[in-house]
C-alpha positions in Angstrom: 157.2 23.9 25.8 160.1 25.8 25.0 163.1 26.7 27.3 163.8 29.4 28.6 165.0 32.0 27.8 167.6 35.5 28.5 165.4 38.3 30.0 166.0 41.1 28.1 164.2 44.0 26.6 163.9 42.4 23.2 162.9 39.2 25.0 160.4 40.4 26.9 158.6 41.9 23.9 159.0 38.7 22.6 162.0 39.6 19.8 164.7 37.1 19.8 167.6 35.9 18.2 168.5 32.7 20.1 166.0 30.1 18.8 167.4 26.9 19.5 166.2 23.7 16.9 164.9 22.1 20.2 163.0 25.0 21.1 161.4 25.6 17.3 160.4 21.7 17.5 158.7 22.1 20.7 156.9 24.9 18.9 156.1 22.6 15.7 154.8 19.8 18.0 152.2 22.0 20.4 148.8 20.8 19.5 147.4 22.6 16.5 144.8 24.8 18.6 147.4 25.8 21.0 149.7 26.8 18.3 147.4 29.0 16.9 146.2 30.6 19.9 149.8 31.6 21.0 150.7 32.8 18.0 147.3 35.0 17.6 149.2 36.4 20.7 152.2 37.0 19.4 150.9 38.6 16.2 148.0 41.1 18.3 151.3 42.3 20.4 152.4 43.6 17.1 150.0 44.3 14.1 146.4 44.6 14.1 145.0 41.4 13.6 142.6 42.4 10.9 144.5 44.0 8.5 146.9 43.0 5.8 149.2 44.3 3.7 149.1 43.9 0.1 151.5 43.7 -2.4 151.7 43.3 -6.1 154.9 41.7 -8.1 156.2 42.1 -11.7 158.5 40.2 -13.8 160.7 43.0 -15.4 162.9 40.1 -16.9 161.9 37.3 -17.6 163.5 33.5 -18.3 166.8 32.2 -19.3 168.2 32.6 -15.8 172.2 30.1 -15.4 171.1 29.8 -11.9 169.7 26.1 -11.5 167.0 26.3 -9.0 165.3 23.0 -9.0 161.8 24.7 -8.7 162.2 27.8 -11.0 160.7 27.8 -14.4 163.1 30.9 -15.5 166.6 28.6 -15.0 168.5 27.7 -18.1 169.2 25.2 -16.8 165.3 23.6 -16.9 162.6 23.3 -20.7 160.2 25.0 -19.3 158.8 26.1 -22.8 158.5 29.8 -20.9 158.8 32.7 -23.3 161.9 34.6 -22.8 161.7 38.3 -22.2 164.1 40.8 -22.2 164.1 43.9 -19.8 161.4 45.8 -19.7 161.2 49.2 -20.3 161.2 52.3 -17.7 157.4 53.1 -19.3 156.4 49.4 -19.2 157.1 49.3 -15.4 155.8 52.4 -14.0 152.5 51.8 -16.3 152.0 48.4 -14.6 152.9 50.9 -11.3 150.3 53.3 -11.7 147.8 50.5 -12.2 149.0 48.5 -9.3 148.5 52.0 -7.2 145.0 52.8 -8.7 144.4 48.7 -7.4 145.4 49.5 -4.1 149.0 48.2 -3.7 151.0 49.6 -1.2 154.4 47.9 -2.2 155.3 47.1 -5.9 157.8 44.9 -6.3 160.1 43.9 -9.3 161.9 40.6 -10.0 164.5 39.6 -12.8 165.7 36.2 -13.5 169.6 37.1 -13.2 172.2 35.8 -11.2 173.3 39.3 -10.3 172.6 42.4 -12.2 175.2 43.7 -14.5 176.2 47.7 -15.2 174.8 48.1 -18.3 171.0 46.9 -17.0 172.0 48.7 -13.4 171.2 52.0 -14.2 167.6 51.2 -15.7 167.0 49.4 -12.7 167.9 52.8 -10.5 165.7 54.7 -12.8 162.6 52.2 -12.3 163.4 51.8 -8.5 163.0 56.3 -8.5 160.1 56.5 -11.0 157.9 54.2 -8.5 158.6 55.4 -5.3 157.9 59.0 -6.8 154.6 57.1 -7.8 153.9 57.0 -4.1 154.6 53.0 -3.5 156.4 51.4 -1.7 159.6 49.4 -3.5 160.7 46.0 -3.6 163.1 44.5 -6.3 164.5 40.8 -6.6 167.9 40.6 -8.9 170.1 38.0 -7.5 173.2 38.7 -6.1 174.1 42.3 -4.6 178.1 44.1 -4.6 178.2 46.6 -1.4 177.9 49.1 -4.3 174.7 48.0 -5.7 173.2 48.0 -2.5 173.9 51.0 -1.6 172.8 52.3 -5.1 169.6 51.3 -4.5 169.5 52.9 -1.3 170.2 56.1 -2.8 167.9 55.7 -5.8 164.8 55.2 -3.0 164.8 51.3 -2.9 162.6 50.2 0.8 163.0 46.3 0.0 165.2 44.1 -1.3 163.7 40.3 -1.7 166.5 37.0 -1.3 164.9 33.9 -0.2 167.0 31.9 1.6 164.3 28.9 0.1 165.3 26.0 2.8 167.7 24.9 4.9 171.5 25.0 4.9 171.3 20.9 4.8 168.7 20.2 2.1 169.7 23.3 -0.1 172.4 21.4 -1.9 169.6 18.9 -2.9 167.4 21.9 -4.9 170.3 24.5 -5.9 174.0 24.0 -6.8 174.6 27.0 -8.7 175.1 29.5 -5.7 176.0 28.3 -2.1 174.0 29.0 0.9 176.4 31.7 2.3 175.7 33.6 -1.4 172.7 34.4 0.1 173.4 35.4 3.5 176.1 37.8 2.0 173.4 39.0 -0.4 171.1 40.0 3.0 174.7 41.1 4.9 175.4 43.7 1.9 171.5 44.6 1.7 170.9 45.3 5.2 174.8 46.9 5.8 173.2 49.5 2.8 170.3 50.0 5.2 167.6 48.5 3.1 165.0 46.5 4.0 164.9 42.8 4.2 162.3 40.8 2.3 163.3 36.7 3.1 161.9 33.5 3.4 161.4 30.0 1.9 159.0 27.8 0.2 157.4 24.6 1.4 156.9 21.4 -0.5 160.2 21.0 -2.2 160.3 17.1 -0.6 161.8 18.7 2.4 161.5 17.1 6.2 160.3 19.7 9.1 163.7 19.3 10.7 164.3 21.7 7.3 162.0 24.0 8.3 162.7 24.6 11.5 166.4 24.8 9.8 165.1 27.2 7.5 163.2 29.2 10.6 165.9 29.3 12.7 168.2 31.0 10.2 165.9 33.5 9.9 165.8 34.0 13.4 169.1 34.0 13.7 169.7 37.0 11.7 171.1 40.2 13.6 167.4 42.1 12.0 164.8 39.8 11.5 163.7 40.3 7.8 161.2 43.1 7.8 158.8 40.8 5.4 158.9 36.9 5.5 157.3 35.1 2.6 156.2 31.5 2.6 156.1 30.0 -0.7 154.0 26.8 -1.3 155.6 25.3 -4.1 154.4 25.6 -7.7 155.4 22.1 -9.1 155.7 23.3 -13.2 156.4 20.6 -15.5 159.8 20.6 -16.6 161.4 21.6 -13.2 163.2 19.0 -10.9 160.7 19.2 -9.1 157.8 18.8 -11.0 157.1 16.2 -9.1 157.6 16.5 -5.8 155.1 15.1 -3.3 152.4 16.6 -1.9 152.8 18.6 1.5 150.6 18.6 4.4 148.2 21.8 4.7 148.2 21.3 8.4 152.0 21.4 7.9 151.6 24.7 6.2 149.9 26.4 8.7 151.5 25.2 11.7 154.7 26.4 9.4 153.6 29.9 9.2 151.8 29.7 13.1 156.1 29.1 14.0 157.1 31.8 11.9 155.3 34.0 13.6 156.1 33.2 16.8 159.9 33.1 16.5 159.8 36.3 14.0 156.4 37.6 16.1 157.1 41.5 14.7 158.1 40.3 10.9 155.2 41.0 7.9 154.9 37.0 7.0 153.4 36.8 3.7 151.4 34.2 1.8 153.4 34.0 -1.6 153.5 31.3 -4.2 150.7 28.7 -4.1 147.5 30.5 -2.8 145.7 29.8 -6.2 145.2 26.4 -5.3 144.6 26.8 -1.6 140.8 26.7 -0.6 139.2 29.9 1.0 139.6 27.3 4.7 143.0 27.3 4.4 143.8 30.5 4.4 141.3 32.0 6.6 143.7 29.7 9.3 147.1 30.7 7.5 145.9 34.6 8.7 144.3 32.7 12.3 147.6 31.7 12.5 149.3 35.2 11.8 149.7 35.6 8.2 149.0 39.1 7.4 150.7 40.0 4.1 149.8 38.8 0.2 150.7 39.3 -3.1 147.5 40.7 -5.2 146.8 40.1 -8.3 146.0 37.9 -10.8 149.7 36.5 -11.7 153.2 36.5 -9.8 156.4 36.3 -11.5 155.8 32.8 -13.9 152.7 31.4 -12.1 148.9 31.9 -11.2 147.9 33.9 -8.0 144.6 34.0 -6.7 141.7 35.9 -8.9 141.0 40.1 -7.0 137.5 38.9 -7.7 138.4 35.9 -5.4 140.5 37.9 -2.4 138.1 40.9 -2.3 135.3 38.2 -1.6 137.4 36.2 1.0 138.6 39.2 2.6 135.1 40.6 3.2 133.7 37.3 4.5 136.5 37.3 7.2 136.4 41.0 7.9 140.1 41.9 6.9 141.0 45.0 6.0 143.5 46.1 3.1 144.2 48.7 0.8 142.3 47.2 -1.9 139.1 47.2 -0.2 136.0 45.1 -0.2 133.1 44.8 -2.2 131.6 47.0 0.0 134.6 49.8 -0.4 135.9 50.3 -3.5 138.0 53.4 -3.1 141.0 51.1 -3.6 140.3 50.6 -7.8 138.0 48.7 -10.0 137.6 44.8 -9.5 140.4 43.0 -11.9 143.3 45.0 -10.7 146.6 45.2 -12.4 147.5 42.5 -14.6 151.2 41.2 -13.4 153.2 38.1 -14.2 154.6 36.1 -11.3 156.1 33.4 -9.1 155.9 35.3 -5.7 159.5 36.7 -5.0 160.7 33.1 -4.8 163.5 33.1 -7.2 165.8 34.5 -5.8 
């Protein structure tokens, strides 16, 4: 069991900062049902437990990206064969707004493949950023690397979210990124959250990682002064032409008890299933939200890869009596069936 622990107001509703690796591993090695049961707990204390919260993601730039991320299709660096796209236009994204509104999204979220914006895109950014929230929706964007000054452009332009993965751990990162060190991206979050945005972080799974990682990767969450507000858990993509392509398989079990420690150690953090649910069975994630999953990207595409179908969620979420702004078959005030139709790797680029 774990140690103990300060008592403190925060502690006591079960909101700390102090994670120790010993104590996450103790966490890890609980057997599976009690696992799940305390973190069911820990996620009742804080959200209702039959409700999620539903997102939807578009690329607004796609490809040729000089960051090297092992597991992005967009780097430069990888031949990919993805079609290259240049910024979209200001109509382009708050068309594919208004859709993902009349869908149900309550966030919409936008991701480039840069290594930091530059001025002359900035301002097109700050207009798309305005023209959804006016739209009613909730914002998200993922650009890379943030100046003081860009965050707090985004601020004042009505950004809620800003998205910056810190994908691993500090000790396996240099073995899947060497283009932008580790501390990038906690300066990236420091300048974000200093701006007073939001904080969208988290990793993916299956990069060939050992668990010590993801406790490594858990425990710098954790450790952050403001836990991020959203945490999404990535299962990796493996897309032929990337590093890792061919990485080997990951454990579901692994998975869930992943995102069962998440949300114990971050129990009051939105921790969303991102990346990978197209090829996860309707089992699997009825226990990923058992064990306190209770976000999701919706539609049929992410940035660069496959999501699951609507058709598909709508009919999972009915059968296990969740609730979401998109409805059920049996409500459909939240839009027609398809939904929106995005392009996407789940926030997990940068």
């Amino acid at each position: 069991m774990p140690e103990s622990t300060p008592t403190s107001a925060a502690t006591q509703a079960g909101i700390r900062h102090d994670w120790t690796a010993s104590q996450v591993q103790a966490l890890f090695e609980l057997p599976f049902n009690d696992l799940l049961f305390q973190a069911q707990q820990a996620h009742r204390r804080h959200f209702d437990a039959n409700q999620l919260q539903v997102s939807t993601l578009l690329s607004i730039k796609t490809g040729a990206c000089p960051e090297d991320c092992g597991y992005c299709p967009q780097s430069g660096h990888h031949n990919t064969a993805l079609e290259k796209e240049r910024l979209l236009a200001l109509e382009e994204v708050l068309t594919a707004a208004k859709a993902a509104r009349e869908a149900g999204a309550a966030r919409f979220c936008m991701g480039a493949a840069w290594r930091s914006p530059s001025e002359r895109d900035f301002d097109y950014i700050l207009q798309m950023v305005s023209g959804v929230r006016e739209l009613g929706l909730e914002t998200c964007l993922t650009l890379g690397m943030l100046s003081s000054e860009q965050a707090q452009a985004l601020k004042n332009a009505g950004l809620d979210y800003y998205n910056h993965n810190l994908d691993t751990s500090r000790e396996f990162y240099d073995q899947v990124i060497t283009t932008r060190t580790y501390d990038d991206r906690l300066d990236t979050i420091k300048q974000v959250r200093r701006a007073g945005l939001k904080v969208c972080a988290g990793g993916i799974l299956g990069m060939g990682e050992s668990r010590q990682d993801r406790i490594g990767l858990l425990i710098e969450l954790s450790q952050l002064p403001q836990h991020p507000e959203s945490v999404p858990i990535n299962w990796l993509v493996r897309i032929e032409g990337t590093p890792l392509e061919n990485a080997p398989d990951l454990d579901p079990i692994e998975f869930i008890r992943t995102v069962a420690v998440a949300r114990l150690v971050m129990p009051a953090s939105y921790v969303r299933l991102s990346a990978g649910r197209e090829t996860m069975s309707d089992e699997l994630q009825a226990l990923c939200y058992l064990a306190g999953a209770n976000s999701v990207f919706y539609g049929d595409k992410l940035l660069t890869a496959g999501n699951a179908s609507t058709e598909r969620d709508r009919n999972l979420f009915d059968r296990l009596g969740l609730t979401s702004s998109i409805g059920s078959k049996h409500d459909h005030t939240g839009g027609t069936d398809k939904g929106p139709a995005l392009y996407g790797n789940a926030c997990a680029s940068h």
